[in-house]
Structures are given as structure tokens and as C-alpha cells.
N, C-alpha and C positions, 0 to 999 in steps of 0.2 A: 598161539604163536603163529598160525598163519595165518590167520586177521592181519599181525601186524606186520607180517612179511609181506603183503599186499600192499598196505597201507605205505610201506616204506618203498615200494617197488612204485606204487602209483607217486607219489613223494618226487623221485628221481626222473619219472616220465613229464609229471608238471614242469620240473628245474627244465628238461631238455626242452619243451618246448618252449617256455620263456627266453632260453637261450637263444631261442633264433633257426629252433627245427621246425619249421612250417614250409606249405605248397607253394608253389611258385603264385603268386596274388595275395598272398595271405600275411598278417603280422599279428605281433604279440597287441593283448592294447592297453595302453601305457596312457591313455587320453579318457577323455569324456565327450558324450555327444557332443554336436553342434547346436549353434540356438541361434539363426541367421533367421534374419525377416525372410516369410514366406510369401508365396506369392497370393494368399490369402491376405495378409497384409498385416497380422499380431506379429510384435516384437519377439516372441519366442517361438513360432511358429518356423517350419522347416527343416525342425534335426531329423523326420520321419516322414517320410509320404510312401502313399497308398498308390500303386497305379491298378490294374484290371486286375493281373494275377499274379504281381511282384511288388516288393516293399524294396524300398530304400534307405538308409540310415546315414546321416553324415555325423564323424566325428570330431571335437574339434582340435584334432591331430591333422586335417584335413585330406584323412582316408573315406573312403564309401565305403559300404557295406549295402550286401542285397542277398536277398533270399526270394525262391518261390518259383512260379511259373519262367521260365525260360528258353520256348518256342523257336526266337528267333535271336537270342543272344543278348536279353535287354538286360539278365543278372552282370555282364559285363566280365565275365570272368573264364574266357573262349570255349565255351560250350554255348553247346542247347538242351543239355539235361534240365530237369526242375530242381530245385536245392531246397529241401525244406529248412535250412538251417543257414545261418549267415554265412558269408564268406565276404572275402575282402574285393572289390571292384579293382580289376588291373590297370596298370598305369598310373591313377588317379593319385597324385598328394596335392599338398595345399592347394584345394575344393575350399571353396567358402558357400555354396547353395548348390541343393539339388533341383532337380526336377522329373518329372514322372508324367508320360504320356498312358495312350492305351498300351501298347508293348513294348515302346522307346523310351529311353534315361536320358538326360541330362545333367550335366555339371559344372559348375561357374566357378573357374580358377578367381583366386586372390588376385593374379595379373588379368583381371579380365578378359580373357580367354577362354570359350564353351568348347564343353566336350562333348561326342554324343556316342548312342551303340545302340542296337538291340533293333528292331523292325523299321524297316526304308522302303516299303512298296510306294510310298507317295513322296519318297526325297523328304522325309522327317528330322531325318539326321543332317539337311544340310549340306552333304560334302558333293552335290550335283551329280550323283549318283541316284539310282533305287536301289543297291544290294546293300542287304541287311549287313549287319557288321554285329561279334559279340565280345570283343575288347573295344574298348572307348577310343577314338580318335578327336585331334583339334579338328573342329569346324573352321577351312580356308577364311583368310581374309575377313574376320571376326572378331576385335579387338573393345576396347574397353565400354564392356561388357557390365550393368550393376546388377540385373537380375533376370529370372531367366521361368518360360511359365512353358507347359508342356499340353496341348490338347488331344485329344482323338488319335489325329492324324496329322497333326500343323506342331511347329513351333514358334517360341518369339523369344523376342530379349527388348530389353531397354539398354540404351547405352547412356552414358554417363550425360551424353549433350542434350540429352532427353525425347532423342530419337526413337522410334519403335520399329524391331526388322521381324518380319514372318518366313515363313517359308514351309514346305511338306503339304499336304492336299488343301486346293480352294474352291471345289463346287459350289460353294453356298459363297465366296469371298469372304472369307475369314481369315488371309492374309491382307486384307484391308489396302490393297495397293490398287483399285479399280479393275480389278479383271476378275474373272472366275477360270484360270490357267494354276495348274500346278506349279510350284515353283522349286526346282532342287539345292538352289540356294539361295539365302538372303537374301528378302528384297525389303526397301521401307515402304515401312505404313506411311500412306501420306491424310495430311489433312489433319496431323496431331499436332499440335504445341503444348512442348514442354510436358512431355510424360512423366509422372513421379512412380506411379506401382501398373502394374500388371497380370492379368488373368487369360486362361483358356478353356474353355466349354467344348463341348465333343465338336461343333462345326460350328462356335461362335468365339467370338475377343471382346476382351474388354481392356477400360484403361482407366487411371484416374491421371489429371494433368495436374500444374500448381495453383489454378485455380480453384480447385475443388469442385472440376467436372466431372462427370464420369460418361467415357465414350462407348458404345455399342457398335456393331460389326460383325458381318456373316451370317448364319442361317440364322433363320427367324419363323420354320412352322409352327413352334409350339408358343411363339410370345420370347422367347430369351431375350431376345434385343430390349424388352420393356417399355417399347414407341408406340404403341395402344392399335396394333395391326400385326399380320402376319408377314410382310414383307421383307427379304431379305435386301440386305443392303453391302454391296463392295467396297465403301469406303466410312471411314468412322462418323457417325453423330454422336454430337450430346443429349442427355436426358435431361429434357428440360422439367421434367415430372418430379424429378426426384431433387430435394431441399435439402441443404445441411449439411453438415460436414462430414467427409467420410473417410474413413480412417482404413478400411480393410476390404477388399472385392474378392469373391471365385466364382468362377464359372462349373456348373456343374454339369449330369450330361445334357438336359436341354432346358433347366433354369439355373438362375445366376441370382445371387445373395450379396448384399454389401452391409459391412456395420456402418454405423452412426459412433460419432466420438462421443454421444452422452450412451453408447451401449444397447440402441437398439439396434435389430435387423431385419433388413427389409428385401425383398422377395417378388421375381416372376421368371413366369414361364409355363414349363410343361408339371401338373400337380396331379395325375394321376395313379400316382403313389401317395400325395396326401405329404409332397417332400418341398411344398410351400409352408407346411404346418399351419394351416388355416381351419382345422379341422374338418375341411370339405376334399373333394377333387378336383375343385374345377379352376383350369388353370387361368392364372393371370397374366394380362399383355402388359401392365404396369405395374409399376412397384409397390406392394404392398407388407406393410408391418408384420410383422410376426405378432400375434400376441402374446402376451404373458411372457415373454421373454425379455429382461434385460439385466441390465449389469455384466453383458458379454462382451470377450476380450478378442475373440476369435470365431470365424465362421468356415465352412468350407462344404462344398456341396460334391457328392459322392453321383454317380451315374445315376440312382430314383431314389437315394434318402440323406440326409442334411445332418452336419454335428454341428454345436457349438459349444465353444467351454466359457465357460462366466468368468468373473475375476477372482471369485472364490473357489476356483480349484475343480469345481463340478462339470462334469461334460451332460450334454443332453441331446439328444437324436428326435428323429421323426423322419417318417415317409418307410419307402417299402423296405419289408423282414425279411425274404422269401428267403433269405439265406443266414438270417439272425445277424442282418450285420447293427441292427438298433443294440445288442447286447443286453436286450433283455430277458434272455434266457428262453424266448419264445419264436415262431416264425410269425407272429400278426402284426400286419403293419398299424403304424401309429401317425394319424393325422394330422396330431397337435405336440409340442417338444415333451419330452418326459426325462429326469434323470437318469443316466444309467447307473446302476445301480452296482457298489461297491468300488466307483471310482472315485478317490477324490485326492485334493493334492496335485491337480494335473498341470503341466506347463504348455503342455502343446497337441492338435490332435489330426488328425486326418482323417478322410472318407475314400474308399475305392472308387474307380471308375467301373467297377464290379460290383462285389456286394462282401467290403471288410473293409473294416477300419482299425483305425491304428491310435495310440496313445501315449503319452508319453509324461510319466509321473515326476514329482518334484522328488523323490526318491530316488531317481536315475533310472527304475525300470521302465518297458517298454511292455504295452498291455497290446495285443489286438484281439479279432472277437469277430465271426462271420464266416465268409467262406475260402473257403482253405483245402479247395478240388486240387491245386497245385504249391502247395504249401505255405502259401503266403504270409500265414502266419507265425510262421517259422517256428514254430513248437516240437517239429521234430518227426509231425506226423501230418495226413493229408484230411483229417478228419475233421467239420465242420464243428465251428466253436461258437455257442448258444450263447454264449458272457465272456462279460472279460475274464483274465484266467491267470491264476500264477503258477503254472505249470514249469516244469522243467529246470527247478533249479536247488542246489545243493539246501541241508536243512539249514535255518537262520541266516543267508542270505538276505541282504536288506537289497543289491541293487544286481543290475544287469538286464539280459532282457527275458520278457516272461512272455509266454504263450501258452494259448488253447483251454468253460465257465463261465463270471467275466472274464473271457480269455483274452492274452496280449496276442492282437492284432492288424484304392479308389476303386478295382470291380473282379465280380466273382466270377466261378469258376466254368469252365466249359462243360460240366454235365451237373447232373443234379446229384447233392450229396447226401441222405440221409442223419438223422443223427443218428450215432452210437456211444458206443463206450467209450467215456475220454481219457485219454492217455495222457497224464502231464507229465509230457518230458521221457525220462530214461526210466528201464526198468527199476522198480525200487532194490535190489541189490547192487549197489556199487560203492565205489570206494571217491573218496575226495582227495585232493591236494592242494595246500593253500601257499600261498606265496606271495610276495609282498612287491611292487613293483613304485617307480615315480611315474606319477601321474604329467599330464598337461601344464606348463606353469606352476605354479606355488600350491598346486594339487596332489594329494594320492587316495593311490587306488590300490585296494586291497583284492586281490581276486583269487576268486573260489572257484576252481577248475572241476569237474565233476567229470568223470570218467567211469563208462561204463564198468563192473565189474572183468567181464571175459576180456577188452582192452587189455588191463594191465598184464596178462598174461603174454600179449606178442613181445617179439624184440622191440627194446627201445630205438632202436633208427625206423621202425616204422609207425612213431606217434605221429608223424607230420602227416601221413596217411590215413589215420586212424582217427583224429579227433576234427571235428568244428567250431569255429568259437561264436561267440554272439559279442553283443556290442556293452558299450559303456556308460555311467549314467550321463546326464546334462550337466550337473550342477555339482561343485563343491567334492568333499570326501566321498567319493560312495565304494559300494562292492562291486564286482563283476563277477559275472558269475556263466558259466559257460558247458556245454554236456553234449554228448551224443558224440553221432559220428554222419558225415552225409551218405553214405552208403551202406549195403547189406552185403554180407560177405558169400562166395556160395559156401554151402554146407555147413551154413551157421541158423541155427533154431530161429523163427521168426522172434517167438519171445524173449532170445534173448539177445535180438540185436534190435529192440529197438529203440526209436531216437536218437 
């Protein structure tokens, strides 16, 4: 009998918060991811990116969502606490692309208009300022806007006329406007015609135009630029090395990766992590093949190790472990691509400017895996995740988002984290509530709300307080699925508050 007077109590706390009891930033989610071209350049690329020690998530309800490290305000939600758990990004609706710097977010409205928040020591955000901001604001005089790539410390956009604008730190001229001046707002790259995609590296740019060039810019110690020399350069070149048609570029921290429209990819720069996957370390000034890799749909280059996901569903890593962000259950780095192992079915993936990455399954879950010093991988806990992981969600849940194995999770964390005992998700006593909501368009979404057991016991006007939600899947029918709480109460048992 009071099993089911829980159950029925947890029941009535699900209903209220569907109803519309949530934190001021926060909503019910009634959507499914997004699946906006990235700035990787795969058609389903972008509902997830990785930055150092915060994730992003867009929906395509055209809300954000962010979990993890939050220093200087980049979860976007007006704090600077860490949030191991998602939360809704303020301000933000109809978002059509994210972006993700080292601690700065970006956001590209439907009416082409960029948002930004979170770290401004080099005017990253734009608004010709350096003070940090941790609610999103429009970037002045910034108008249509198709995509939007986030570096280091720089930003960029392309507009629609096929312009390219930088701005945020230019030591090395990786604002590509001929100076090495910081610029706090918008200036254009010159020397570009007719830009179609876009990419950023920790202190280098890139660009692909409609001819099927691909332009280099900015620091250049380790080879990134790919011009067969160490020379930095302030204003864009072509790669005249590189043949063929390219379908997808990123910039990683100091090498850059592009596909081939027949599915190879090709590779230079700094390789001392073995994150060219050539099975050596020795870095290249020019473009070189990956082997044994192809039939790949997507690439993206993480601060010192590489993902790609094939067309068949499978992701595959290489370059440095130090933080398992390869997902393969180990910390050794690997020089040449490997499968990670128990993903497959994937539509889209991401690499930290850290050391974690992110995934994102044709099932609607959300996998990441690495380091997780500041929760990045939103699992509910700060505990370093060897694999990807289906952590923290109610039993027979098919979607939502998962963490912490192969655990669901661009760069890692500020101290070194051991491995321990992994927690997935919430204590195992708790109670569920399921509810049935419409989805996005001709969509639904079933979602399975998971609530810690000692939760249900507070007053109901304190659910909005009390629970966190996680996000939705990409595609079609799926589950949601949602648990924990972002905080610890005082004078509540570590064991059983947590997640």
C-alpha cells in the first residue's frame, strides 16, 4: 500500500510539472532534438556539441539545453555554478544551430540573428565588450546569419551573401581580416569568395567556398593551416594540395580534418597524440588520408583526439585517451581509427575541446563518455566515464538522454580525475511517473520522468525545485526520459541524494 501511495504521489508530481511548474529557464519537452548541418559539415550533425567542459543540445522546438562546467556563464542559464544535469539555456527559442567555443556558446536564430554568453576576456561574444555574460544576448548589428562555428577564443559566422565575419582573440590572425588585433566585434574576413561551410580550431579558420576550395588562416605552429610550412598567415589561402570534393571540414585544437564526398578523410597538423590516426606521431604540414577509414559521413576533431561516424551508424576515435574520451573503456591512446565499442545506430557525434565526447543515437538517446571533472557529461555525477554509457534512466526506456561505460557523453576537465565506481544516474530506489505529451509536428513523445524516491516525499509546489530534465530524442516517435535533481540538499544522506 505504500509502494502505491508513492507511486500515485510521484504520479501527481509528474502531472504538475508537465503542467508548467518549472525554473524560471526551464520547460516541459514536448520536441525532439535538432539535426541542423554542423559546422563539421554532415547533414545531421549539430543537435549536440562538445565544448571544453560543457555540452550543448539544441531541440527542435528551438530551445538549448546545456549541462556541465559553467565558470563563467557559458551553460547560459545566470549562474556560474557547474550543472551536471541539463537545463534549459534562457532566453533562447527558435535556435536553429548551436555553437560551442572553449567556454563561450553560441546560437543561430531562424531569423538569422546570433546569440552568445559565457566567457568574453578576448570580446568572443561579440557585443564589444570583454565582460563575461551568463544569459545569452543578440550580437549588435548581426543579421542574416546561415551558420555559426566557435574556436578557442574567436568567433565566426557566414552570412547568407557568402561573407565570413570573425571577431574574439587574433594573435596568430585567425580573424582572417589582415591584422593580429583583437577585435570585440564583427569584422569580415577578407579575401574570401563566396563562402558555403565553415570551421574553427583553437587559433586557426577555415572555410570551404562554391568552388570546392578550402581556405586556411591563422596560427600555423603545428602544420594546421596544411601549406607544407609553419607559417602563420592573417588573411585566408587556398589549399592548393588538397583535390576533390569536400563535403565536411573542422578544425580541431591544432589539426583540422575534412571529408571527401566519396567518404574519405583527410588530415594535418599537430599528431602527437596519434589524433591524425596515421599510426605514428609525427605531425603533418599537409593533407594526409586517414587510412583504412571510409564510408564516413561525418568527422570532427576534439582538442588531441578525432571521431568519425561512418554511414553505417558506427562512430570510431583515435588520438589521445588520457581521459577515455576514445570510449574505449581504457586510458591508452590509439594512433590509428578503432570502433567504439557498443555504439551503433548513430546519427551524429562530437569531440570536446577537452577530453569527451558526445553522441547521438538514431534511437534519440544521447551517449557521452570521457571527462566529466565538471559534469559534462551530464549523468548526474562528476565521475570520469571509460565508455559510453546508458546510465540514468528509468527501466525500458528506449530514448532520452543517457550518461556515464560507454557512457553518454570538445575538452576535459581542470584537474585529473581517477576512475571509480560508476554511478548510472539515480539511486536505484525510486519511483517513476509516465505521461504522455505531443510532440514537435506530427511527432510524440512519450516521457518517463524518473524521480528520485525521497523527492516524492517534499510538497508538490516544490517539484520545480526539486527535479532536472534531460533532453529529447532527434528522430520520429521516441521516449524521454529524465532523473535526478541539480543539487544536494543540506542534511540530506549523500547516498541518497544522488543524481
Amino acid at each position: 500500500m505504500e509502494r502505491v501511495a508513492r507511486r500515485v504521489s510521484g504520479l501527481l508530481l509528474c502531472l504538475l510539472w508537465w503542467a508548467g511548474c518549472v525554473e524560471p529557464g526551464e520547460s516541459s519537452f514536448t520536441g525532439e532534438l535538432g539535426t541542423v548541418r554542423a559546422r563539421e559539415g554532415a547533414s545531421r550533425q549539430g543537435s549536440v556539441l562538445a565544448g571544453r567542459h560543457h555540452t550543448l543540445v539544441l531541440r527542435t522546438d528551438g530551445t538549448v539545453w546545456a549541462w556541465g562546467g559553467n565558470t563563467f556563464g557559458q551553460l547560459g542559464n545566470n549562474s556560474t555554478r557547474p550543472n551536471p544535469m541539463p537545463s534549459r539555456v534562457w532566453r533562447l527559442s527558435s535556435i536553429r544551430a548551436i555553437g560551442v567555443g572553449e567556454q563561450h556558446s553560441l546560437a543561430l536564430g531562424v531569423d538569422g540573428t546570433v546569440w552568445s554568453w559565457g566567457w568574453n576576456n578576448n570580446g568572443q561574444l561579440g557585443d564589444g565588450t570583454t565582460t563575461s555574460r551568463s544569459v545569452p544576448a543578440r550580437i549588435p548589428n548581426l543579421t542574416n546569419v546561415v551558420a555559426i562555428a566557435a574556436g578557442f577564443t574567436h568567433s565566426m559566422v557566414l552570412k547568407s551573401d557568402g561573407t565570413v565575419w570573425a571577431w574574439g582573440l587574433n594573435a596568430t590572425g585567425q580573424l582572417g581580416d589582415g591584422t593580429t588585433v583583437r577585435k570585440l566585434s564583427p569584422v569580415q574576413v577578407q579575401g574570401l569568395p563566396g563562402a558555403v561551410a565553415i570551421a574553427a580550431g583553437n587559433v586557426h579558420s577555415l572555410a570551404l567556398t562554391a568552388d570546392g576550395r578550402l581556405w586556411t588562416w591563422g596560427g600555423n605552429t603545428d602544420g594546421q593551416l596544411g601549406t607544407d610550412n609553419q607559417t602563420p598567415r592573417s588573411l585566408p589561402g587556398s589549399l592548393a594540395s588538397l583535390t576533390g570534393m569536400v563535403s565536411g571540414l573542422s578544425g580541431g585544437g591544432s589539426h583540422s580534418m575534412v571529408l571527401k564526398t566519396d567518404g574519405t578523410v583527410w588530415v594535418w597538423g599537430k599528431n602527437d597524440d596519434g589524433q591524425l590516426g596515421q599510426g605514428n606521431t609525427t605531425a603533418s604540414l599537409v593533407p594526409v588520408q586517414v587510412p583504412g577509414l571510409t564510408g564516413v559521413a561525418a568527422v570532427v576533431g576534439g582538442g588531441q583526439h578525432s571521431v568519425a561516424l561512418r554511414a553505417d551508424g558506427t562512430v570510431w576515435a583515435w588520438g589521445s585517451n588520457i581521459r577515455a574520451q576514445l570510449g574505449d573503456g581504457t586510458q591508452t591512446a590509439r594512433l590509428s581509427p578503432f570502433q567504439v565499442p557498443g555504439l551503433t545506430g548513430v546519427l551524429g557525434v562530437s569531440a570536446g575541446g577537452g577530453q569527451h565526447s558526445v553522441a547521438v543515437k538514431a534511437s534519440g538517446e544521447v551517449w557521452t563518455w570521457g571527462s566529466n571533472s565538471d559534469g559534462q557529461c551530464g549523468d548526474g555525477t562528476y565521475l570520469m566515464k571509460p565508455g559510453a554509457h546508458a546510465g540514468a534512466r528509468a527501466a525500458g526506456a528506449r530514448g532520452g538522454v543517457r550518461g556515464g561505460g560507454l557512457l553518454a557523453g570538445r575538452q576535459g576537465g581542470r584537474h585529473r580525475v581517477g576512475m571509480g565506481e560508476q554511478h548510472p544516474g539515480p539511486a536505484r530506489r525510486r519511483d517513476e511517473c509516465v505521461a504522455s505529451v505531443a510532440g514537435a509536428g506530427a511527432s510524440r513523445v512519450r516521457a518517463l520522468v524518473t524521480v528520485p524516491e525521497h523527492r516524492l516525499r517534499q510538497a508538490a509546489v516544490r517539484v520545480a525545485d526539486a527535479m532536472r530534465s534531460t533532453t529529447t530524442p532527434p528522430h520520429g516517435n521516441r521516449d524521454l526520459v529524465s532523473w535526478g535533481t541539480g543539487r544536494r540538499r543540506r542534511g540530506c544522506r549523500r547516498s541518497r541524494c544522488r543524481g
